[in-house]
C-alpha positions in Angstrom: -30.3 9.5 15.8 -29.9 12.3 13.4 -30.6 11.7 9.5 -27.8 12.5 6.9 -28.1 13.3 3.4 -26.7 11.0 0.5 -25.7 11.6 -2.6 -24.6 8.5 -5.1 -22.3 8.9 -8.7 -21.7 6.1 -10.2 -18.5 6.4 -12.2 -16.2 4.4 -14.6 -13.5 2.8 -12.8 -9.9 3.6 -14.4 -7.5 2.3 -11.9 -5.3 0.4 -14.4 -6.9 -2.9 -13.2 -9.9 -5.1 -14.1 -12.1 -7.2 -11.6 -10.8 -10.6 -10.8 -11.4 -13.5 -8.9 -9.5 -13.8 -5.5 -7.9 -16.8 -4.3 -7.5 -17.3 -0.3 -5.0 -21.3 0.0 -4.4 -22.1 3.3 -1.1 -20.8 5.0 -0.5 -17.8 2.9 -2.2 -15.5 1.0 -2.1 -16.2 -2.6 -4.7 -13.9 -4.0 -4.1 -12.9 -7.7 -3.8 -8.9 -7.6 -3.6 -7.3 -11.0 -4.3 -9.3 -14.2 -7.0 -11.8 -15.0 -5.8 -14.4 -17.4 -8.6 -15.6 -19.4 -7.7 -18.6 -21.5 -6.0 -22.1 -20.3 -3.4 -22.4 -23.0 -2.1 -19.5 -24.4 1.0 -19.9 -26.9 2.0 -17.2 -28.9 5.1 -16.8 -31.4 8.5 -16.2 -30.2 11.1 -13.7 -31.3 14.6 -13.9 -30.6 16.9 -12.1 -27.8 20.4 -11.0 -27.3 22.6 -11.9 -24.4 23.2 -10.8 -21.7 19.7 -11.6 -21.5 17.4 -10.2 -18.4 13.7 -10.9 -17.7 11.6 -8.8 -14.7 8.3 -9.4 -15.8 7.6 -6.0 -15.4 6.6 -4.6 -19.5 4.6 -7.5 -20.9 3.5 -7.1 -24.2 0.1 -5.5 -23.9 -1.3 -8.4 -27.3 -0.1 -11.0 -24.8 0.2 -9.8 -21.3 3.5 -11.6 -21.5 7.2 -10.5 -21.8 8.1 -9.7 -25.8 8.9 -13.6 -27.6 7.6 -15.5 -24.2 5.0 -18.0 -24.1 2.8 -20.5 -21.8 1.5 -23.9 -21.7 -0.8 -24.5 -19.3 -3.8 -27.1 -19.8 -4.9 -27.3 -16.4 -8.7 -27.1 -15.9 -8.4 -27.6 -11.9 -5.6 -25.2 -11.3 -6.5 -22.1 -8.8 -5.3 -20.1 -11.4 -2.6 -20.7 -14.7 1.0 -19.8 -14.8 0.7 -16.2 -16.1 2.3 -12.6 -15.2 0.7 -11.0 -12.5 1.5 -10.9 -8.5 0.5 -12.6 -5.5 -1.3 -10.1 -2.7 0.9 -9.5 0.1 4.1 -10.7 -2.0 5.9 -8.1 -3.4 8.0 -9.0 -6.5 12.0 -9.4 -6.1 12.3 -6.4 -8.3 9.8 -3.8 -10.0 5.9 -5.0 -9.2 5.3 -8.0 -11.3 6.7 -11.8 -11.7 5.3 -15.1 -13.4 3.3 -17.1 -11.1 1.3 -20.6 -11.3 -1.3 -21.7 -9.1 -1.6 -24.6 -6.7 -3.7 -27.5 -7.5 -6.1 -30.1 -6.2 -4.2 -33.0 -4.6 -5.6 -35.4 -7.3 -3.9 -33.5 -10.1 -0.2 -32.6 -11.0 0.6 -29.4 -12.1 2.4 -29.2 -15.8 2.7 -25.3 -16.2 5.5 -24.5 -19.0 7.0 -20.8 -19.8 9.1 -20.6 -22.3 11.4 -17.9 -23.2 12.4 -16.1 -26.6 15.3 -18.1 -28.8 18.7 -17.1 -27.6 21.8 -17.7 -30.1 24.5 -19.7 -28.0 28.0 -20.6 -29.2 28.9 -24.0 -29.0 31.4 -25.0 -26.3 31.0 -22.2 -24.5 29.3 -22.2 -20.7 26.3 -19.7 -20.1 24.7 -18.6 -16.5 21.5 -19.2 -15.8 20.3 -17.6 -12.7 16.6 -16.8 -11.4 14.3 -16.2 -8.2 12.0 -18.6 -6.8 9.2 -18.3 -4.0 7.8 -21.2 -3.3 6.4 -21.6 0.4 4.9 -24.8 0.1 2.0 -25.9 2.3 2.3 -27.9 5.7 6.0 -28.4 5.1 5.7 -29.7 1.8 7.8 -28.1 -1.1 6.4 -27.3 -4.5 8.7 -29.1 -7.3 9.7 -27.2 -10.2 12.8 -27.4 -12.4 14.2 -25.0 -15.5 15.1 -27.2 -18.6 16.7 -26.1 -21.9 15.8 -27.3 -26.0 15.7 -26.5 -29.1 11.9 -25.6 -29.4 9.2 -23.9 -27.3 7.8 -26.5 -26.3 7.8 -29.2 -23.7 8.8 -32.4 -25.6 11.8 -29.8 -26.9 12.8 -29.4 -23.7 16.2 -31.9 -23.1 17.9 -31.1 -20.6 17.8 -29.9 -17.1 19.8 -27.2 -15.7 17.7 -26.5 -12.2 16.8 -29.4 -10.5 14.0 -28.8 -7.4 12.2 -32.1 -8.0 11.5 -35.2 -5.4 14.5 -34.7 -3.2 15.7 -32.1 -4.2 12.2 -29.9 -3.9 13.1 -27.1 -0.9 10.4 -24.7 0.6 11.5 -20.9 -0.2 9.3 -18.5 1.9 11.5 -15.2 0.4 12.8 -14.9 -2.9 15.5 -17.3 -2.8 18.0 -17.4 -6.2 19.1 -20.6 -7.7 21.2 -21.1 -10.7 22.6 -23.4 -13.5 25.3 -23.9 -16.0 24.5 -25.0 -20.0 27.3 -25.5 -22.5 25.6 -26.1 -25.6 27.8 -28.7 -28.1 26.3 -27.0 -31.1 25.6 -24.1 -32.0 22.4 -22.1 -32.7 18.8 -21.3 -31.4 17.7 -22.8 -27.5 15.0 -21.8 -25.8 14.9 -22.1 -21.7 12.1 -22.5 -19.9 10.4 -22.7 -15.8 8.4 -25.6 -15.5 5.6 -26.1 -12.4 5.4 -29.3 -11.8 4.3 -30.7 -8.5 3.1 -34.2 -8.3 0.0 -35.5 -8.2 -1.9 -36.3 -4.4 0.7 -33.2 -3.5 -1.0 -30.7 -1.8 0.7 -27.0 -3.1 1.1 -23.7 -3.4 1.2 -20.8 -5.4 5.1 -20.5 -6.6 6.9 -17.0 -8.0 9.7 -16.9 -10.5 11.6 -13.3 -11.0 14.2 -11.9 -12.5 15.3 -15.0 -15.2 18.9 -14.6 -16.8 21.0 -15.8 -18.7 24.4 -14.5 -19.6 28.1 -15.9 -20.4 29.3 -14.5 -17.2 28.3 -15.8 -13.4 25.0 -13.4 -12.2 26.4 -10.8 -10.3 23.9 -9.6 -7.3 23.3 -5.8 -7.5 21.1 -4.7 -4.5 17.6 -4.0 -5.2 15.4 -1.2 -2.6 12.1 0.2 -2.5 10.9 3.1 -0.2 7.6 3.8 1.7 6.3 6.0 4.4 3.6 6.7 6.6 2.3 9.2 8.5 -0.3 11.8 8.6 -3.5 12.6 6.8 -3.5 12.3 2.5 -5.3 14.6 0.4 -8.2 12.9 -2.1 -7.7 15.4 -4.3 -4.1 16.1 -4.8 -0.5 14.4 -3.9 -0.3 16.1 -0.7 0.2 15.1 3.3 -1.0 17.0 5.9 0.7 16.6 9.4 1.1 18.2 12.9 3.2 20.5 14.2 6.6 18.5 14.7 4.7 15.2 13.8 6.8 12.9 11.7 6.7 11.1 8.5 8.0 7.4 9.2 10.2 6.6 6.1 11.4 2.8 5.5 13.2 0.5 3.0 12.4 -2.9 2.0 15.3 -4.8 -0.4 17.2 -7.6 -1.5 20.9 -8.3 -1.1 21.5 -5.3 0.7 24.2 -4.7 3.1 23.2 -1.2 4.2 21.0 1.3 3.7 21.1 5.4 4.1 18.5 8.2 3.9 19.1 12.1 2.6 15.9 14.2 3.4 17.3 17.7 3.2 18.5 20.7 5.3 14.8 21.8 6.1 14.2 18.1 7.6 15.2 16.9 11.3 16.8 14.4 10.6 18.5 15.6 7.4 20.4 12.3 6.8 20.2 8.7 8.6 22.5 5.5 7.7 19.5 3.1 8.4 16.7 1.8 6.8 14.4 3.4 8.6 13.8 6.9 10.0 11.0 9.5 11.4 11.8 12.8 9.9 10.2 16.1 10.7 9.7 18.8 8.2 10.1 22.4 9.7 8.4 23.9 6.5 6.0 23.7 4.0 6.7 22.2 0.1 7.3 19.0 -1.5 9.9 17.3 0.0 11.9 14.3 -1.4 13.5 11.3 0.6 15.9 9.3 -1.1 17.5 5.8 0.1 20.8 4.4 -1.2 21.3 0.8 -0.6 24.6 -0.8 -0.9 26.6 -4.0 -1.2 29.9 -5.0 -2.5 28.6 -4.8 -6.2 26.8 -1.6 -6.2 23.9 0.7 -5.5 20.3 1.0 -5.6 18.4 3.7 -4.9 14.6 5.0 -4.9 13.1 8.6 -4.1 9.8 9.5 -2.1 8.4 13.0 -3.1 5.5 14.5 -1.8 3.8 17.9 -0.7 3.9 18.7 2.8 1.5 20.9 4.5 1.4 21.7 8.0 -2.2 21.8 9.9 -3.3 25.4 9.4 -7.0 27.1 9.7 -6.1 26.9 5.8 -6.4 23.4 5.6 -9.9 22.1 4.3 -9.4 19.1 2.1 -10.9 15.7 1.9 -8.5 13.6 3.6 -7.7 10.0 3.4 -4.9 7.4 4.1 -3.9 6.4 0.6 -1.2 7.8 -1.0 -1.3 8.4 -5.0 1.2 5.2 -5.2 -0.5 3.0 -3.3 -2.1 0.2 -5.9 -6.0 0.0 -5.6 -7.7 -3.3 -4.5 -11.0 -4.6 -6.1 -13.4 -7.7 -5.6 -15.1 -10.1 -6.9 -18.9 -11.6 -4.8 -18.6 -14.3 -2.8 -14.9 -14.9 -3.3 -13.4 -13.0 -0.3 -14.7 -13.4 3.4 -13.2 -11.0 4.9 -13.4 -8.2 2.1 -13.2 -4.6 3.5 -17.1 -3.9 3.4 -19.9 -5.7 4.3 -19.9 -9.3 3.7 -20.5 -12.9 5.9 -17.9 -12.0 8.8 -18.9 -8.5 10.0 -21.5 -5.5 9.4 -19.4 -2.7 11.1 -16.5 -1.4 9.7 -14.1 1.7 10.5 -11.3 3.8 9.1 -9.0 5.4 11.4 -7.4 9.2 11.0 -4.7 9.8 13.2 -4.3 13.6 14.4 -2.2 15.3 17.0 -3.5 14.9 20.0 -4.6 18.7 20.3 -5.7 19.1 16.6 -9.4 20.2 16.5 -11.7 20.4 13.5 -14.7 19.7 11.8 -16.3 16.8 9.6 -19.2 16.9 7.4 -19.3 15.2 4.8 -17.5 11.7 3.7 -16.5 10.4 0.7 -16.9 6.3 -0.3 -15.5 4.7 -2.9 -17.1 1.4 -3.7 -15.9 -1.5 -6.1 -18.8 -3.4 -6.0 -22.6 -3.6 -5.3 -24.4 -6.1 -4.8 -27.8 -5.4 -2.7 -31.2 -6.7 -3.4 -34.4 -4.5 -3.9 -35.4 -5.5 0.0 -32.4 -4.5 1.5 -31.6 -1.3 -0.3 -34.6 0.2 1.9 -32.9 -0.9 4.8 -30.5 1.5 7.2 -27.1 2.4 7.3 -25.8 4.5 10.2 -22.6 6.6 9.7 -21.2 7.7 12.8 -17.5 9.8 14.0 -16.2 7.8 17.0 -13.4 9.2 18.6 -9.9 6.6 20.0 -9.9 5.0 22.4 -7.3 4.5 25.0 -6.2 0.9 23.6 -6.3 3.0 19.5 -9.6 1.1 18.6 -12.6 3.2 18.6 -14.1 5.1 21.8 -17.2 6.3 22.0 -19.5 7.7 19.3 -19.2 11.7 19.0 -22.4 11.8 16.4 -24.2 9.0 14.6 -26.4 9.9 11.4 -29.1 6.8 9.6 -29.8 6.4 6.0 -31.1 4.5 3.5 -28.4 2.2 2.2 -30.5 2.8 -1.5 -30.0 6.5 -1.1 -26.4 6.4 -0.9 -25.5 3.5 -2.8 -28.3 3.7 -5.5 -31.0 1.4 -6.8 -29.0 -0.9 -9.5 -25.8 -2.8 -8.9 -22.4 -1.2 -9.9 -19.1 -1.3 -10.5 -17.2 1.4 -9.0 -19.0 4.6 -7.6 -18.3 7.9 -5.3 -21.2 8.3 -3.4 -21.0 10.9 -0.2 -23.0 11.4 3.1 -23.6 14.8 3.8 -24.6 15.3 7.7 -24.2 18.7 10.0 -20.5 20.1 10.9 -19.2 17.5 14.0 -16.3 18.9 15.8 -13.7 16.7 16.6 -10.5 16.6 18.6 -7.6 14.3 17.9 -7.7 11.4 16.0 -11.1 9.9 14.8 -12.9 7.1 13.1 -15.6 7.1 10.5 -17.3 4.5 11.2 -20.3 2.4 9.1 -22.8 -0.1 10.4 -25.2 -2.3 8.6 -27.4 -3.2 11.5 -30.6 -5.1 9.8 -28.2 -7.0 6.7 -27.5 -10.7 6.5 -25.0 -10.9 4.1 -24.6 -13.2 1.7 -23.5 -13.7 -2.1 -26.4 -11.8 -3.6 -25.6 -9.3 -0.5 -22.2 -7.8 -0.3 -20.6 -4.4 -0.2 -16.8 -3.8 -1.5 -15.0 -1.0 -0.8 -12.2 0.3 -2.6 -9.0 -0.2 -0.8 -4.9 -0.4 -0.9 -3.0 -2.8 0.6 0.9 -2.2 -0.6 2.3 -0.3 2.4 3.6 -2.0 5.4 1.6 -4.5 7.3 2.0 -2.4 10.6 0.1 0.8 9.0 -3.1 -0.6 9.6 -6.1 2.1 9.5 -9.3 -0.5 8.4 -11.0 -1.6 11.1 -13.7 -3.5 11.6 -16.4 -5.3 14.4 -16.0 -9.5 14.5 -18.3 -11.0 16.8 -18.4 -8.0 19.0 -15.0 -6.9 19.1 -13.1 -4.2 17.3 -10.0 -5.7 15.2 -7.2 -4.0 13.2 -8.0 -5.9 9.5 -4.7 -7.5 9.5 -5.3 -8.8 12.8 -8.1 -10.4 11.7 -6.6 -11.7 8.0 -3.1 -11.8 7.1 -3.7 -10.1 3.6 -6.2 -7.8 5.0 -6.2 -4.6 3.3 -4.5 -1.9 5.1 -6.6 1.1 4.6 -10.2 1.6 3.0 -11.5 4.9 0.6 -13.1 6.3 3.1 -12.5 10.2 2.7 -14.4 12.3 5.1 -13.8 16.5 4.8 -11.4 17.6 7.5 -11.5 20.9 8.3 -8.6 21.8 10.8 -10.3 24.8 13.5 -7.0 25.3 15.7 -5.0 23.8 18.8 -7.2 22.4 21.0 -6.0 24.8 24.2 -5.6 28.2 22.4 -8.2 29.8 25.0 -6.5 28.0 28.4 -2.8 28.5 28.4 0.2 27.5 31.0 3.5 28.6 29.9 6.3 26.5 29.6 8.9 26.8 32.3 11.5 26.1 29.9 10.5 28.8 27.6 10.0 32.5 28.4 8.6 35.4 25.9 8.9 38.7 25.4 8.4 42.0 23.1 10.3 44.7 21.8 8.5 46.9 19.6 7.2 44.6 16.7 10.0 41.6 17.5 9.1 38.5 19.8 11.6 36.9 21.5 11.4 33.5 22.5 13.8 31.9 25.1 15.3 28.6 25.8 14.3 27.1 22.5 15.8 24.0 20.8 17.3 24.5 17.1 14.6 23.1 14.9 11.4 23.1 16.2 8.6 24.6 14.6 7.0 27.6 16.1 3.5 29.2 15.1 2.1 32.2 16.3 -2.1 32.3 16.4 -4.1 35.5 16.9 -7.5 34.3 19.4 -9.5 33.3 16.4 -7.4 30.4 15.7 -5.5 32.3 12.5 -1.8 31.1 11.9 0.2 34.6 11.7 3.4 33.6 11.7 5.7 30.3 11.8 9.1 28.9 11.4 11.9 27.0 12.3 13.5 27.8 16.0 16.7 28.7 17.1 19.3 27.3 19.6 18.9 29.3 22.8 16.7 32.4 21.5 14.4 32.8 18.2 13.6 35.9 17.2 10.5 36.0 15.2 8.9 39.5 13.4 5.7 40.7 13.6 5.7 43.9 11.9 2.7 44.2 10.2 -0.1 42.7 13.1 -2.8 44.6 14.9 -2.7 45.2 18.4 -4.1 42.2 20.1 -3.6 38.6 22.1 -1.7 36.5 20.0 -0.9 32.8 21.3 2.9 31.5 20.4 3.0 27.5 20.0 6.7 25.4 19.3 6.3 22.0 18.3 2.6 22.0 18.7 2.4 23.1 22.4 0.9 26.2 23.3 3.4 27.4 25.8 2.3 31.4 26.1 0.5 34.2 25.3 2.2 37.8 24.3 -0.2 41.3 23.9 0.7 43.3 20.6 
């Protein structure tokens, strides 16, 4: 087994996010994923709103950490964590990327968690909507209680009268974002204050609950949809906002919304599809250049829409980048020891872990270095001298990975250093291995026991869909997808290795295409029985792009004025399908 080279810098982590405990309850995944909330009662003063009045939860004060003229009550000591703003992993918010949330508590205890929201100035006599969205999944078929109350203070012996009732009987499990509403005609005029109140009995065995998008307004809430886009597909730069892909390999755009009664896509007239009325699609860029995808979503009220923009770059000898499978919009996940079994690293469940880049088939290149981003390290003195190994597995035939193309061992001190850290880019340096296709980076911690003084946490993301899965790792001698494994597994790790695209893999061993044919005339190639829109490339022996562009129904005529005499290999839609002498 070969030895590779380490090189460790710790850094100061600016993600926008701090280190936090993480919660796993039973049934869902619950774990807190932005903001640490550091007191148990925090109250602060309230300032007054106009109507109609709208609250996302999305631009807390940055004093507070809550919306401007809110406040909290919340003297639990037991609670898994207070009601606060912030977001449950794996539950995305019913609009924008944050809600208010309170955590479950022990059966023995009830929970008593009050928000409160700014003084609104109501007429008397007059009746004013209150509308907002609940998740509250419960636990064994049990519903969380809560109820939304109105008074004349901020405070909970203000609170008089109940407008939303989802106490005892009335309790209902929500699994999505469910909205519920109420009606208040004040008989005098002047100041109220409304407020969400957590209270699930005592010997009750809960949940975390959500509450979203609060209103209140003198007409009845009108639902507007709501939409928010993502794709996958190919490799993602480190460096910059870019995404490498394959001759005619797609990106896979989707939407995810609320109260939607369709959805459509526009990509462009240099993308195949240029338009789709769904909410998904897989869309092939003919060219180079940023690209935007934007989805409309509709219902009898409105629209919504949200645009994707990104640079694409075609596989070229060019291309030399460290490459990766987060996009710059994918929020970062961090750690805390000991609180997260199945953290994407090195921890009580596995030692051997893997990060997946998917490649066309007949893409070769090189690797020869990689890139890992840690959150935390935590190693003692004895097992920093003991081995990593760092090895380049290529797929398998079931996607998990094969067999190992090259392995490299280490010193887990060289790479990772000698003192614990927060947050570090260390990178493994090792001798160019050529690989074909997709491939896994793979990392094995063969002589660790781990434990809570023993634990390595990688940096990963986990907002994109559940199905684009790229962490890996081995459990009890078996490779698993992570969300396979854990339903809020994260979905891909920072694991950046340098990819150096070489060529198509059969540039030297060609069979034409029957349904193609080729030909010269003077410095103009001729290509027949093409499809309109595929991509075509033209390669000189040395694996050198010369020429490319988008085909033509029946014939494309491509020009290559300009190139020395020699064998040049024509490829459309990432086949080489012939060779043609200059």
């Amino acid at each position: 087994m070969n030895k590779f080279c380490f090189a460790g810098l710790a850094m100061a982590l600016s993600l926008g996010v701090s280190a936090q405990p993480m919660y796993e309850l039973p049934r869902i995944n619950t774990l807190l994923r932005e903001r640490p909330l550091d007191s148990k009662v925090i109250c602060y003063s309230t300032a007054g709103a106009t109507l109609p009045y709208t609250e996302n939860f999305d631009t807390p004060d940055v004093s507070t950490a809550l919306p401007a003229g809110w406040s909290v009550s919340d003297a639990s000591a037991t609670a898994a964590f207070t009601i606060q703003v912030n977001a449950l992993s794996g539950i995305t918010a019913h609009s924008g990327k944050y809600y208010l949330v309170s955590g479950p508590d022990s059966r023995g205890n009830a929970r008593d968690a009050w928000a409160f929201s700014p003084a609104l100035s109501l007429e008397a006599g007059k009746p004013y909507y209150i509308a907002l969205y609940c998740f509250a999944p419960g636990y064994q078929g049990v519903a969380d209680q809560f109820e939304i109350t109105v008074g004349s203070e901020a405070s909970a012996a203000a609170q008089t009268q109940r407008l939303v009732d989802r106490t005892g009987e009335q309790a209902e499990i929500c699994t999505e974002w469910t909205k519920v509403e109420g009606v208040f005609t004040p008989e005098t005029a002047g100041e109220y204050y409304f407020a969400i109140h957590h209270c699930t009995p005592a010997w009750t065995q809960g949940n975390a609950v959500g509450f979203d998008d609060f209103t209140v307004s003198s007409e009845p809430l009108v639902e507007l949809p709501s939409v928010e886009a993502y794709y996958t597909g190919g490799l993602w730069s480190f460096t910059a906002d870019t995404v490498y892909v394959g001759d005619s390999e797609p990106l896979n755009y989707g939407a995810t919304g609320q109260n939607v009664d369709s959805y459509s896509w526009e990509f462009g007239t240099d993308a195949t599809p240029a338009s789709v009325q769904a909410a998904s699609a897989s869309v092939v860029y003919v060219t180079d250049g940023v690209k935007q995808g934007v989805v409309t979503a509709t219902n009898e009220n409105g629209t919504a829409s949200d645009t994707l923009e990104t640079g694409v770059v075609h596989l070229s000898p060019a291309v030399m980048d460290y490459v990766c499978n987060r996009r710059k919009s994918d929020e970062l996940t961090t750690y805390q020891v000991s609180e997260y079994g199945f953290m994407l690293g090195l921890n009580s469940n596995y030692t051997t872990i893997a990060e997946k880049f998917t490649l066309p088939d007949n893409a070769r290149g090189e690797v020869d270095e990689v890139v890992i981003y840690t959150y935390l390290y935590a190693l003692d003195a004895a097992n920093q001298e003991k081995s990593l190994i760092l090895s380049i597995y290529d797929e398998g035939p079931d996607g998990l990975p094969g067999e190992a193309v090259a392995s490299f061992s280490g010193r887990l001190g060289e790479l990772f250093g000698s003192e614990n850290s927060v947050g570090q880019f260390c990178t493994a340096f090792f001798p160019a291995v050529e690989v074909t296709g997709s491939f896994f980076v793979v990392l094995e911690f063969p002589e660790i026991t781990p434990d809570a003084d023993n634990m390595l946490g990688l940096v990963s993301t986990k907002s994109r869909t559940q199905d684009d899965c790229t962490a890996y790792a081995n459990y009890q001698g078996r490779w698993y997808a992570m969300n396979s494994l854990y339903g809020g597994a994260n979905l891909s790790s920072m694991i950046s290795p340098r990819y150096r695209f070489v060529a198509v893999s059969a540039v030297q061993n060609v069979a034409n295409d029957s349904a193609l044919s080729l030909s010269m005339t003077g410095e103009t190639l001729y290509i027949r029985g093409t499809v309109a829109g595929d991509l075509y490339r033209v390669f000189d022996l040395s694996g050198r792009m010369v020429a490319t562009g988008a085909t033509d129904e029946a014939e494309t005529v491509v020009s290559l004025s300009g190139l020395s005499s020699g064998v040049y290999v024509v490829c459309i839609g990432g086949r080489p399908v012939g060779k043609m002498v200059r």
